[in-house]
Gaussian input, Z-matrix of N, CA and C with variables (Angstrom, degrees):
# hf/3-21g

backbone

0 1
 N
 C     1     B1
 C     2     B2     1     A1
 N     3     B3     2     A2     1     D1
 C     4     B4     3     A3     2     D2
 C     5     B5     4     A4     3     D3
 N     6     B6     5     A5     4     D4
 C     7     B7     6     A6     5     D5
 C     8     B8     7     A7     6     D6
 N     9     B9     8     A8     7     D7
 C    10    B10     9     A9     8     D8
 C    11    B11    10    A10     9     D9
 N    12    B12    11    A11    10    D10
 C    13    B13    12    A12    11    D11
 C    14    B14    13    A13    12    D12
 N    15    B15    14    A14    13    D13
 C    16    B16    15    A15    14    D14
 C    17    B17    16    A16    15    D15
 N    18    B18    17    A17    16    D16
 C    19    B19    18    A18    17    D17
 C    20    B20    19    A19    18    D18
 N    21    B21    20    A20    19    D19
 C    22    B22    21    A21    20    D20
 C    23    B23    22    A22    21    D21
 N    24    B24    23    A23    22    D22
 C    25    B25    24    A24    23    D23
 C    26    B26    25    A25    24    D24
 N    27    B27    26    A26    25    D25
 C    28    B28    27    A27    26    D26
 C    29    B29    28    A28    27    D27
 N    30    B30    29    A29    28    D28
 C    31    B31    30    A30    29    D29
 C    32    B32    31    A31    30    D30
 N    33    B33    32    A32    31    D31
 C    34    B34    33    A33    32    D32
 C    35    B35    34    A34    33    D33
 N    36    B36    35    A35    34    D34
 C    37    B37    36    A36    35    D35
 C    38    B38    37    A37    36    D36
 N    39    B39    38    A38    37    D37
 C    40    B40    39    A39    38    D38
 C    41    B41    40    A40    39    D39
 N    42    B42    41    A41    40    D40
 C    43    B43    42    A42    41    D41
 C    44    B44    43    A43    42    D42
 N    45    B45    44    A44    43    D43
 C    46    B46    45    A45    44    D44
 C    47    B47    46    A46    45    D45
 N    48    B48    47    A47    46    D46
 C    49    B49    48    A48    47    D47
 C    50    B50    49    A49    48    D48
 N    51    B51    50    A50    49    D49
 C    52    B52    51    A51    50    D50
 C    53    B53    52    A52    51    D51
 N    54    B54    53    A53    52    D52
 C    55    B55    54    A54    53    D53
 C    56    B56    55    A55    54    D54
 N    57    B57    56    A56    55    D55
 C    58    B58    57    A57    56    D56
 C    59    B59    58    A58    57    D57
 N    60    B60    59    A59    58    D58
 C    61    B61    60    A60    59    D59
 C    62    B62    61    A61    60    D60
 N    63    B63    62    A62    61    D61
 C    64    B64    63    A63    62    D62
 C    65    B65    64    A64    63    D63
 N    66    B66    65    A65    64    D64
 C    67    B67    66    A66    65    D65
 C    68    B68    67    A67    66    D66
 N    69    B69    68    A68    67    D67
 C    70    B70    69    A69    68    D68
 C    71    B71    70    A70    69    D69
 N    72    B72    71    A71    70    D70
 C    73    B73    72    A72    71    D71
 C    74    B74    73    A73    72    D72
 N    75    B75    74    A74    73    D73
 C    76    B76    75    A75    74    D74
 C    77    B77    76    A76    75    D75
 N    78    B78    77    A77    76    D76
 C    79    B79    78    A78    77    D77
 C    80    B80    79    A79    78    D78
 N    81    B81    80    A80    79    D79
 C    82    B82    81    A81    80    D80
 C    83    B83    82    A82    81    D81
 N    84    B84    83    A83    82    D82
 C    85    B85    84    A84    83    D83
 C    86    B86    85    A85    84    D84
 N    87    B87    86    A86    85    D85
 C    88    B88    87    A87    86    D86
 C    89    B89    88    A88    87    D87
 N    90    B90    89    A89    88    D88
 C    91    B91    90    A90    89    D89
 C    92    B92    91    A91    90    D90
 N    93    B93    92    A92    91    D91
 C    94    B94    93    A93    92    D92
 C    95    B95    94    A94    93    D93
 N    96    B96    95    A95    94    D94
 C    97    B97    96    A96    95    D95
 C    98    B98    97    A97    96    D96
 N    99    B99    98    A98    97    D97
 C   100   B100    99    A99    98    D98
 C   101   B101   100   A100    99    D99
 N   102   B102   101   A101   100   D100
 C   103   B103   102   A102   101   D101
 C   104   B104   103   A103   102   D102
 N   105   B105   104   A104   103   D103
 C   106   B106   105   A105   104   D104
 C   107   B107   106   A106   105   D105
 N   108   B108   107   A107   106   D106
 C   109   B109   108   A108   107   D107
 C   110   B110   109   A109   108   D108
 N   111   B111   110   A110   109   D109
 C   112   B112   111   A111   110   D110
 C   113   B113   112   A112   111   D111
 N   114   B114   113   A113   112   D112
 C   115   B115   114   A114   113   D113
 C   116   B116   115   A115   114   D114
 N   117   B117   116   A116   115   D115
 C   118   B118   117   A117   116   D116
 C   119   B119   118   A118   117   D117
 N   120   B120   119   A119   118   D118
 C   121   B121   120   A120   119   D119
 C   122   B122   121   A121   120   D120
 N   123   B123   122   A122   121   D121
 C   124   B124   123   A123   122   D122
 C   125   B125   124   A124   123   D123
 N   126   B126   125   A125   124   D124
 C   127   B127   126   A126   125   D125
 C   128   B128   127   A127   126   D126
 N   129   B129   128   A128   127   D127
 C   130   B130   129   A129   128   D128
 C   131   B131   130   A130   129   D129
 N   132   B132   131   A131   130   D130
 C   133   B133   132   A132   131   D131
 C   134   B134   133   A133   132   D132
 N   135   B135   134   A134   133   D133
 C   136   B136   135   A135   134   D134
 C   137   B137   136   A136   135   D135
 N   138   B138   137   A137   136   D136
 C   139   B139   138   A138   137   D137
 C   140   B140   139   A139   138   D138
 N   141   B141   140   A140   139   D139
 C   142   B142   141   A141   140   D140
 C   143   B143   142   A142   141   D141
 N   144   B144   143   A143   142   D142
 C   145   B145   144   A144   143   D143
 C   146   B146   145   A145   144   D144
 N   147   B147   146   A146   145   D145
 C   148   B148   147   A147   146   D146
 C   149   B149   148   A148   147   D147
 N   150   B150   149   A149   148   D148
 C   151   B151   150   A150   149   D149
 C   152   B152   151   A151   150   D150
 N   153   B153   152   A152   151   D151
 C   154   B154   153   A153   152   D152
 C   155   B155   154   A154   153   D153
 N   156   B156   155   A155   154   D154
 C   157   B157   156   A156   155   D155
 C   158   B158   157   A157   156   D156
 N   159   B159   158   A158   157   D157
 C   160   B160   159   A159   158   D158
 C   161   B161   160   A160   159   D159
 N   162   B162   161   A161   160   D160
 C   163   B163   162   A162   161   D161
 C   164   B164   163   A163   162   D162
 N   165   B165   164   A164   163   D163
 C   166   B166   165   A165   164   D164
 C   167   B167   166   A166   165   D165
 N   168   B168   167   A167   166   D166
 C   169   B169   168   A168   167   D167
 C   170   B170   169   A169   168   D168
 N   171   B171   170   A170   169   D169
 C   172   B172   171   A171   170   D170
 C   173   B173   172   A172   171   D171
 N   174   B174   173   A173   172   D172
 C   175   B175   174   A174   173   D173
 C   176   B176   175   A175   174   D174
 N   177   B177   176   A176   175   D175
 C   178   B178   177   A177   176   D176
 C   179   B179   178   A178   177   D177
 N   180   B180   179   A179   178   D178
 C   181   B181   180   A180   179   D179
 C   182   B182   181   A181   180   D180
 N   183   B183   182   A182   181   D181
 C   184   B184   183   A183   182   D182
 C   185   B185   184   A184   183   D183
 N   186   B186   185   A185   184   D184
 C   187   B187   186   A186   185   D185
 C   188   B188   187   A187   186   D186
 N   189   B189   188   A188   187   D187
 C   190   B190   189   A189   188   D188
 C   191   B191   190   A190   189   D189
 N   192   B192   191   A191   190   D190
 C   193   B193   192   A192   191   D191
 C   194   B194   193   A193   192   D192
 N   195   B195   194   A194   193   D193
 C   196   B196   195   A195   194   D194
 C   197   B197   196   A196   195   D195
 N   198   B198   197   A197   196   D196
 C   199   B199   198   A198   197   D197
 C   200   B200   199   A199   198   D198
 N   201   B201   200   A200   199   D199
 C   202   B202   201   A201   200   D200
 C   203   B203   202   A202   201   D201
 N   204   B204   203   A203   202   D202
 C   205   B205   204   A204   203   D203
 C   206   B206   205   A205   204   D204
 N   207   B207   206   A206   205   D205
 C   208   B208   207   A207   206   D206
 C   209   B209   208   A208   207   D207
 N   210   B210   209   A209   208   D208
 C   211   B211   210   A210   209   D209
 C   212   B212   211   A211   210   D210
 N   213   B213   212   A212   211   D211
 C   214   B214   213   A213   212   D212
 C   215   B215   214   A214   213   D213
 N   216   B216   215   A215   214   D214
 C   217   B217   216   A216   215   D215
 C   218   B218   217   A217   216   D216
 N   219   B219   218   A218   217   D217
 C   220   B220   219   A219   218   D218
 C   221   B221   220   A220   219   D219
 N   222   B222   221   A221   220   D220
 C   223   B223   222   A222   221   D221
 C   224   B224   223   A223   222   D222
 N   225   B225   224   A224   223   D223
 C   226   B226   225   A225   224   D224
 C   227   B227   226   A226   225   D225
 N   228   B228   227   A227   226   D226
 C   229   B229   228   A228   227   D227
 C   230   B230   229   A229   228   D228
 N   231   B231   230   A230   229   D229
 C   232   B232   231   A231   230   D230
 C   233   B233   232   A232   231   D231
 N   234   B234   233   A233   232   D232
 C   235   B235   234   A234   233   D233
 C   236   B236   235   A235   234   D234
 N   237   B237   236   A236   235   D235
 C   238   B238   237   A237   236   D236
 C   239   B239   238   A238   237   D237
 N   240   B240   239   A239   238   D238
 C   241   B241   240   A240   239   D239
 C   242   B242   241   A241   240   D240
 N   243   B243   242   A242   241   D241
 C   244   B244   243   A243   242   D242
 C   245   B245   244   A244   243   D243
 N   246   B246   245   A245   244   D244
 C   247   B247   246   A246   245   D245
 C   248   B248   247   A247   246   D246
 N   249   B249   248   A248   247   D247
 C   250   B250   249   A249   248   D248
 C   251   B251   250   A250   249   D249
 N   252   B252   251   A251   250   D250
 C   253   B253   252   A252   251   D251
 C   254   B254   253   A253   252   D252
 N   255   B255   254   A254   253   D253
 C   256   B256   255   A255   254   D254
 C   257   B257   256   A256   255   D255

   B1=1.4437
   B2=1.5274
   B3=0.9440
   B4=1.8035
   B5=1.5141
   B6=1.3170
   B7=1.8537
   B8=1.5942
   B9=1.3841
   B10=1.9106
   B11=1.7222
   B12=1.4331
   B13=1.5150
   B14=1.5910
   B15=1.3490
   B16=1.5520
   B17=1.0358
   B18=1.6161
   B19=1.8176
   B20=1.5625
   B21=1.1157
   B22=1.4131
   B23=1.6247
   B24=1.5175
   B25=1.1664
   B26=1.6669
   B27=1.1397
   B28=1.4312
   B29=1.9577
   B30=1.3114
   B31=1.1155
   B32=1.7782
   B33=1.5534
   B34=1.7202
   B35=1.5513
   B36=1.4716
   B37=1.5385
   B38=1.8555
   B39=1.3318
   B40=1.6243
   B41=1.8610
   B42=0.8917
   B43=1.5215
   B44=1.1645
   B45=1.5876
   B46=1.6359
   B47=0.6549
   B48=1.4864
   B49=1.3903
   B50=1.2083
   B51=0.9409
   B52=2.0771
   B53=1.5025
   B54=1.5916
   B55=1.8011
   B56=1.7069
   B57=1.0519
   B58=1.6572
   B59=1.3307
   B60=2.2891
   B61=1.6822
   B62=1.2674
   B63=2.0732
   B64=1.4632
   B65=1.4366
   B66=1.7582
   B67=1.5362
   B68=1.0663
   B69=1.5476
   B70=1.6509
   B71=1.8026
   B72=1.2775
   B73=1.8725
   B74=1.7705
   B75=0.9467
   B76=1.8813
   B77=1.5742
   B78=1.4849
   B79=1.4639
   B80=2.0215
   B81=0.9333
   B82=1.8030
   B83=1.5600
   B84=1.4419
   B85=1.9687
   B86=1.7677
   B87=1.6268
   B88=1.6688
   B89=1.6454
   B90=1.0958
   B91=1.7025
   B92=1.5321
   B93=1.2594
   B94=1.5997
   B95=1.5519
   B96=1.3326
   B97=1.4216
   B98=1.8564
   B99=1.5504
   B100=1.9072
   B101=2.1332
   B102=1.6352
   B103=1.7509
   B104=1.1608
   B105=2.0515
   B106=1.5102
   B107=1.3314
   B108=1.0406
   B109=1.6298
   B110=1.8203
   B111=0.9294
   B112=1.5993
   B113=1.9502
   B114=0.9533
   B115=1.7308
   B116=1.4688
   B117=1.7990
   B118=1.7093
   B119=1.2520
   B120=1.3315
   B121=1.0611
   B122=1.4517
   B123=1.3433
   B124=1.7718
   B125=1.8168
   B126=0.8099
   B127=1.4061
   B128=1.6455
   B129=1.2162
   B130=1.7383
   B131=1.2099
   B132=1.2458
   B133=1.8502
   B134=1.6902
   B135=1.0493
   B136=1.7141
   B137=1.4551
   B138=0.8705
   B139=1.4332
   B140=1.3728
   B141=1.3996
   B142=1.2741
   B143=1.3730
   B144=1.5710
   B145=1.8479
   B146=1.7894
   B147=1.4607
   B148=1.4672
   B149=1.6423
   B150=0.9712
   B151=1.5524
   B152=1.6584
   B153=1.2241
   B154=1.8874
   B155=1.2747
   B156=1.4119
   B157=1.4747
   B158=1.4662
   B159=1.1270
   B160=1.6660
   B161=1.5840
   B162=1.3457
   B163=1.2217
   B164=1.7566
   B165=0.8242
   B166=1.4970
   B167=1.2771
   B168=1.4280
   B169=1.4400
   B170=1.9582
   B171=1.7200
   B172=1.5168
   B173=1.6279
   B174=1.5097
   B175=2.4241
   B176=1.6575
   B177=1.0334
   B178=1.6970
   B179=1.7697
   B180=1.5418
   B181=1.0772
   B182=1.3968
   B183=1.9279
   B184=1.3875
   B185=1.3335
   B186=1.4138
   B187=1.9570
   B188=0.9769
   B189=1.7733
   B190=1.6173
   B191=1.1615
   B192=1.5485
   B193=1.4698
   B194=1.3910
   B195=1.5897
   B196=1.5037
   B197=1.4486
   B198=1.1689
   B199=1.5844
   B200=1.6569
   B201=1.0731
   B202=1.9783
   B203=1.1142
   B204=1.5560
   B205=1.4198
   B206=1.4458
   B207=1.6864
   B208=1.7074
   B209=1.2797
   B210=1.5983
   B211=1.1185
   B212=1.7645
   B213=1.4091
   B214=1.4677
   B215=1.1268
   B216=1.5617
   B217=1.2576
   B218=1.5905
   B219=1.4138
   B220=1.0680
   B221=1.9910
   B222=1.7962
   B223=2.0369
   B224=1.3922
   B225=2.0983
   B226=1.6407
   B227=1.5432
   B228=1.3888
   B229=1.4598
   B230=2.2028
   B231=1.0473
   B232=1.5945
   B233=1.4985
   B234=0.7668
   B235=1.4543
   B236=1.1048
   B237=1.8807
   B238=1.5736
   B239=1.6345
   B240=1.2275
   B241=1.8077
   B242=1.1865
   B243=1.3401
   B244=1.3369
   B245=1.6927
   B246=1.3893
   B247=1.3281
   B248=1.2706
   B249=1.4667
   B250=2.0251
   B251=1.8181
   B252=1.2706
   B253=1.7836
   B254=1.6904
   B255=1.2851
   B256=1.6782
   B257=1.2995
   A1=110.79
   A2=111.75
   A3=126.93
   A4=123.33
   A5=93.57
   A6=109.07
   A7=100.33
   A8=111.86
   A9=105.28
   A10=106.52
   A11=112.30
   A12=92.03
   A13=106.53
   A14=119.37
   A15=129.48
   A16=114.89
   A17=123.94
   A18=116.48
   A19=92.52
   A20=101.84
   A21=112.33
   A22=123.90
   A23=110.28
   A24=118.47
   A25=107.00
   A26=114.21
   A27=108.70
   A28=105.29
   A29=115.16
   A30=124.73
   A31=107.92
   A32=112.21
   A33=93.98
   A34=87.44
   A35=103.20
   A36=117.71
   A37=94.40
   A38=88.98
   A39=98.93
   A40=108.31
   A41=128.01
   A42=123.28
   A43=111.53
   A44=130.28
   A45=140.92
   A46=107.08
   A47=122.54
   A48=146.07
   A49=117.70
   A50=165.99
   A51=145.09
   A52=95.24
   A53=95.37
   A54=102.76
   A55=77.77
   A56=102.43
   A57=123.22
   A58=96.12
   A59=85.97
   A60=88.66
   A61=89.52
   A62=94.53
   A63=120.95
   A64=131.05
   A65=119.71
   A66=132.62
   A67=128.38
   A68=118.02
   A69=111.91
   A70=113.45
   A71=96.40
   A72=98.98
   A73=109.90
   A74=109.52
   A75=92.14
   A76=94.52
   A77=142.80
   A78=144.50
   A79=95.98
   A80=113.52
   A81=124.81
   A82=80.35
   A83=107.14
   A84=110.57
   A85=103.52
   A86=85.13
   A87=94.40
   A88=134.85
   A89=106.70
   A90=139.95
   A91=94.52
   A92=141.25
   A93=146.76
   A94=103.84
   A95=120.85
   A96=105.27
   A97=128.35
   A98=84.02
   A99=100.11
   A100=87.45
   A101=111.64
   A102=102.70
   A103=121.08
   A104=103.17
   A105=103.27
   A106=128.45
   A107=112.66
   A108=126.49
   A109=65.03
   A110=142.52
   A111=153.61
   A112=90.00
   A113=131.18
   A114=131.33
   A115=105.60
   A116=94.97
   A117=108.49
   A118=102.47
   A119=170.35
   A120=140.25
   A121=152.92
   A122=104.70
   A123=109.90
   A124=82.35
   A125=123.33
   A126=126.13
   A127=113.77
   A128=119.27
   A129=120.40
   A130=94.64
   A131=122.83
   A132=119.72
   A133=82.43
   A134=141.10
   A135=152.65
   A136=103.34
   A137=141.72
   A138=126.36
   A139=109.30
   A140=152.53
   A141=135.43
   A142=124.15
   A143=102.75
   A144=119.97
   A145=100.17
   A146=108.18
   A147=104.22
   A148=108.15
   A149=129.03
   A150=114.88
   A151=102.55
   A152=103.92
   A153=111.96
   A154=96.09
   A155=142.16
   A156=120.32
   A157=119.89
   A158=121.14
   A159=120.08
   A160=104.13
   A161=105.17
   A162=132.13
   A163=121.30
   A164=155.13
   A165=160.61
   A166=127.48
   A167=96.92
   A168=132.34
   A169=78.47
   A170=108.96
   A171=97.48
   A172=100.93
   A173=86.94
   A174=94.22
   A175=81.14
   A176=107.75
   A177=141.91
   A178=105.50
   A179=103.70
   A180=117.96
   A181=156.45
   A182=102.32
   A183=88.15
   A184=125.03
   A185=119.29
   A186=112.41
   A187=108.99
   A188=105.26
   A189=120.19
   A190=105.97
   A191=114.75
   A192=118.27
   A193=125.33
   A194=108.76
   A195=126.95
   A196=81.77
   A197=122.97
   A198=125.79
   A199=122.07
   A200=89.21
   A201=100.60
   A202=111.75
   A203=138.08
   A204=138.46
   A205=86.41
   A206=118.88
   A207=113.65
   A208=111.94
   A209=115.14
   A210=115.36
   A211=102.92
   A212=121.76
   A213=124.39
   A214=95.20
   A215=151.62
   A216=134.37
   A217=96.08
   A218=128.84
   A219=121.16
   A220=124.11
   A221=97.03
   A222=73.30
   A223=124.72
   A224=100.42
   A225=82.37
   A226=98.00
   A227=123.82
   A228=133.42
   A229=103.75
   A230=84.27
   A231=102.07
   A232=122.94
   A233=114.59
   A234=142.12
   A235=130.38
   A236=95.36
   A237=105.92
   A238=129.76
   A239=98.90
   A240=116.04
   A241=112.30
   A242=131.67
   A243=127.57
   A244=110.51
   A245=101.75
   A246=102.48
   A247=104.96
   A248=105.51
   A249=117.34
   A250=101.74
   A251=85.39
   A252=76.27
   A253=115.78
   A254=91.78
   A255=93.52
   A256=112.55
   D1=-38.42
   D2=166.39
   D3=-41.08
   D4=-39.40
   D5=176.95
   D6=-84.13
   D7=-37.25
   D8=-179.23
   D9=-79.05
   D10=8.48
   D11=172.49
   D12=95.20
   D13=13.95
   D14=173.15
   D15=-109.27
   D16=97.27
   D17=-167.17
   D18=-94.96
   D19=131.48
   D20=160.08
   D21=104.50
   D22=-7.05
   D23=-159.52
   D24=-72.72
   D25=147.94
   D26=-167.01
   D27=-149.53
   D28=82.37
   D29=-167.39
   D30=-116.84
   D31=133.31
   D32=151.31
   D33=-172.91
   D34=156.29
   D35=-166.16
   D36=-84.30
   D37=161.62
   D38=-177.78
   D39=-136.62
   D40=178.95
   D41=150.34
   D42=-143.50
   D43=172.04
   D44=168.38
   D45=-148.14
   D46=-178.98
   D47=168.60
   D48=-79.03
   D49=58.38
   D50=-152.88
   D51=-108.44
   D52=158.55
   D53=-170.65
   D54=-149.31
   D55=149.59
   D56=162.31
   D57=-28.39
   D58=152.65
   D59=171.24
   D60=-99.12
   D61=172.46
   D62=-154.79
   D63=68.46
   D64=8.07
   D65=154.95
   D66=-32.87
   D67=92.98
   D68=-160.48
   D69=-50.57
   D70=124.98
   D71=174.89
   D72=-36.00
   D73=-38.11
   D74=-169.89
   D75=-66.55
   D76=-38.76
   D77=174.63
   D78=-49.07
   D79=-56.02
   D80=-153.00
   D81=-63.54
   D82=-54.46
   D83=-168.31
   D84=-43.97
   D85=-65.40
   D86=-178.01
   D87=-54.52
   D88=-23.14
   D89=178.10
   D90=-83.99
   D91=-50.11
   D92=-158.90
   D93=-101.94
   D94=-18.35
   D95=162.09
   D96=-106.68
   D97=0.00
   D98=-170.45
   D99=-90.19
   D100=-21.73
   D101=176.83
   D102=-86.21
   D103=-25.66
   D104=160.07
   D105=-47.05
   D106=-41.64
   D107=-126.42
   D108=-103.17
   D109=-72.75
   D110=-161.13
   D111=-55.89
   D112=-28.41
   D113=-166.89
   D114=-75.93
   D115=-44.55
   D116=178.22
   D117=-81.03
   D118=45.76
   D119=96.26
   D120=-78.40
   D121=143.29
   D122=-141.94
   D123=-65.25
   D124=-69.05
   D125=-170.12
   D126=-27.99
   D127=-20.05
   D128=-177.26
   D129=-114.00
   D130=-29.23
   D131=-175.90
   D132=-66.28
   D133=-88.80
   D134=176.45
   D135=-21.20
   D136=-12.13
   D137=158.56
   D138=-128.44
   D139=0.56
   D140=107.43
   D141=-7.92
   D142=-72.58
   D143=-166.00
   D144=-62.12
   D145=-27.84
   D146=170.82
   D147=-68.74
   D148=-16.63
   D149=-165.31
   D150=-106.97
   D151=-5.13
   D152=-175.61
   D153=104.19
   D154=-13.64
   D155=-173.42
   D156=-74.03
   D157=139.99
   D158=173.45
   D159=-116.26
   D160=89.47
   D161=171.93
   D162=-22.89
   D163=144.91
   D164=168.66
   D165=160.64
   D166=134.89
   D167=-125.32
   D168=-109.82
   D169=122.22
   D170=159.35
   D171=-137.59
   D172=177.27
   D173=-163.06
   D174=-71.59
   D175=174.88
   D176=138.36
   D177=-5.96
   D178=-79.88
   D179=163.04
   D180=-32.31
   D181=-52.22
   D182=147.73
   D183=-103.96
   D184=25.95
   D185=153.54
   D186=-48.63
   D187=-49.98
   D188=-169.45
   D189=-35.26
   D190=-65.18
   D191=-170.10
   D192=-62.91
   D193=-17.61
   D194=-161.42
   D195=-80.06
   D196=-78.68
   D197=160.53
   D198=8.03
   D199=-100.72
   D200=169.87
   D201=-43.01
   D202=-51.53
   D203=-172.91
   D204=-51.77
   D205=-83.20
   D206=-163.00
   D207=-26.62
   D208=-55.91
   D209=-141.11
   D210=-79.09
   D211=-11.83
   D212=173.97
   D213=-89.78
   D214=-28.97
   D215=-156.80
   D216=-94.30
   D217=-63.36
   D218=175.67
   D219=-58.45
   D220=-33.41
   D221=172.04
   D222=-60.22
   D223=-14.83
   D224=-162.47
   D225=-81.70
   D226=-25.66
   D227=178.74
   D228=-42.56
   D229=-53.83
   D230=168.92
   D231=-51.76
   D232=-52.40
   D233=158.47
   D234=-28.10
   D235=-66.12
   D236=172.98
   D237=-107.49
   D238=14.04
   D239=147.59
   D240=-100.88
   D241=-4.48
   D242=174.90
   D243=55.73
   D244=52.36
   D245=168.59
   D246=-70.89
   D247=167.67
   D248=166.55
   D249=-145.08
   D250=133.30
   D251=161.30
   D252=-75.39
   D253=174.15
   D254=-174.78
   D255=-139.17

């Protein structure tokens, strides 16, 4: 974006897991160590890295944050083009 004349732009898609709120913690435990355990293997890291993804694995916790960060960086982006849905 830097070369088209966009300073600063800082975009890239992500995915997670999310389950309803109120997910009993022993599910979140069991769910957060069955994506670890799936993050460390070379065999999915190797066909990730084939598709461009650079894989990484975060707790519960910082989705949370991954979460809120987007969602303040992009409403204010929203915000100040004055988008609307339609």
């Amino acid at each position: 974006m830097d070369e088209l004349g966009v300073k600063g732009f800082d975009s890239t898609a992500w995915y997670g897991l999310l389950g309803p709120a109120g997910l009993a913690p022993e599910v979140v435990a069991r769910l957060t160590q069955a994506m670890h355990k799936a993050g460390e293997d070379k065999a999915l890291q190797g066909q990730l890295n084939v598709t461009g993804c650079d894989a990484e694995f975060l707790t519960p916790a910082k989705t949370v944050d991954k979460i809120k960060a987007d969602f303040a960086k992009w409403g204010r982006v929203i915000k100040e083009a004055n988008i609307k849905a339609e």
